[in-house]
C-alpha positions in Angstrom: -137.6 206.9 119.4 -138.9 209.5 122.0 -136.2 211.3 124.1 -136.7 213.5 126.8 -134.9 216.8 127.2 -131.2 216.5 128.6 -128.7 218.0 129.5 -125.5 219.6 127.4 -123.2 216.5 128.4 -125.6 214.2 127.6 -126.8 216.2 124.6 -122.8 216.4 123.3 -122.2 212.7 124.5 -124.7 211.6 122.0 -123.3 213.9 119.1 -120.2 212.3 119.5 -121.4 209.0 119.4 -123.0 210.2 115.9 -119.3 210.7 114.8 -117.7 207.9 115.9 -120.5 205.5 114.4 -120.0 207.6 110.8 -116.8 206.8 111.3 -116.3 203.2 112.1 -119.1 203.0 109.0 -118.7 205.4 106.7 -115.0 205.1 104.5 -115.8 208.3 102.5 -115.4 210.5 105.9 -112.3 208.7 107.2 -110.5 209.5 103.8 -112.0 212.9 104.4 -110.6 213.1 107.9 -107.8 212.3 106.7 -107.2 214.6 103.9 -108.4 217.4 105.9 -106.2 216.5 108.8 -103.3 216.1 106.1 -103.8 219.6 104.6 -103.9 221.1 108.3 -100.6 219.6 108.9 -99.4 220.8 105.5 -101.0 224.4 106.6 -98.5 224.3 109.8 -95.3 223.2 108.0 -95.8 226.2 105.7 -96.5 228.5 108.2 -100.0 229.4 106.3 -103.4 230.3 107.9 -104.9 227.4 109.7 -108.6 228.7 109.9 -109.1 228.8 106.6 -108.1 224.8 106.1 -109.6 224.0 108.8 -113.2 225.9 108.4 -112.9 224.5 105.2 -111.7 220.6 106.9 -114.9 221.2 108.8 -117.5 221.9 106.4 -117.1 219.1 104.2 -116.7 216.8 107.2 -120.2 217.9 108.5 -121.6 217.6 104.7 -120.7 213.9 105.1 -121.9 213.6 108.3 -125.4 214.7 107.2 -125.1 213.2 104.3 -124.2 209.9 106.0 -127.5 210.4 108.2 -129.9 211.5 105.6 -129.2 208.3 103.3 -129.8 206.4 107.0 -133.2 208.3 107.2 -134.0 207.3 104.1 -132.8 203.7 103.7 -135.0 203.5 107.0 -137.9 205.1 105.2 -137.7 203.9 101.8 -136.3 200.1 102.3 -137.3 199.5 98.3 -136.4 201.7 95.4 -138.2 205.1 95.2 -137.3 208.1 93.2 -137.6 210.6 95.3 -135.3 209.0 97.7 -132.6 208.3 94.8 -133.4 211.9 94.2 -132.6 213.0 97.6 -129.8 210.7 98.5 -128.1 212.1 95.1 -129.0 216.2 96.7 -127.0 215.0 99.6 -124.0 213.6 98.1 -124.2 216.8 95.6 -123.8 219.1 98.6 -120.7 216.9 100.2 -119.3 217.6 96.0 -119.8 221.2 96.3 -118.6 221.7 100.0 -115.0 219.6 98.3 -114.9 221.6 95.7 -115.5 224.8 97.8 -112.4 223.1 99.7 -110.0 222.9 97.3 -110.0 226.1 96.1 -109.5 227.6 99.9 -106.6 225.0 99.8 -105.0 225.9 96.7 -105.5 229.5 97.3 -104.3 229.6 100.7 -101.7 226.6 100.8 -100.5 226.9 96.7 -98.2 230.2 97.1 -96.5 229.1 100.1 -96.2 225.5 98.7 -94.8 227.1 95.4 -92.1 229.0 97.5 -91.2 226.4 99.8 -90.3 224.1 96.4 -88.5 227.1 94.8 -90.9 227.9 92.1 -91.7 231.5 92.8 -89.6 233.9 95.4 
């Protein structure tokens, strides 16, 4: 698929129709979206920093999204069974793993203390 240069509507019309196919297809980033949209909210009702959750929100969301498109690339590629694409569909879904993890700890360290104080247990 050839495609000429375009401009930056076009170019950010077509990267948004890459996020709403992942989404209509893929149910691992609509539970994303929604946890990272929950934690945001959670963010605001405790008065914490929202950059943090929502950097955070961001990053594993894009690791999904190229995740999402590299196992495309590769089913496209490698229609049978091949190693090296188990092998590289497995990288991909170990770098959306890392990116959650690396998520969890910005939202426990940023959203725990103020949770914790809000519920009474420390003052």
């Amino acid at each position: 698929m050839r495609r000429s240069s375009s401009s930056l509507p076009i170019a950010f019309w077509h990267a948004g129709r890459g996020v709403w196919y992942a989404l209509r297809r893929e149910a691992n980033l609509r539970v994303e979206l929604i946890i990272g949209l929950l934690a945001l909210a959670l963010a605001w009702w405790l008065g914490a920093p929202l950059v943090p959750v929502l950097l955070a929100a961001g990053l594993v969301f894009s690791a999904e999204l190229f995740n999402s498109a590299l196992e495309s690339v590769v089913d496209l590629a490698s229609p049978d069974f091949a190693e090296l694409a188990r092998a590289a569909k497995d990288m991909a879904a170990g770098g959306v793993l890392i990116a959650a993890a690396c998520a969890l700890l910005v939202g426990l360290a940023v959203l725990g203390p103020p949770l914790m104080v809000r519920l009474g247990m420390l003052h």
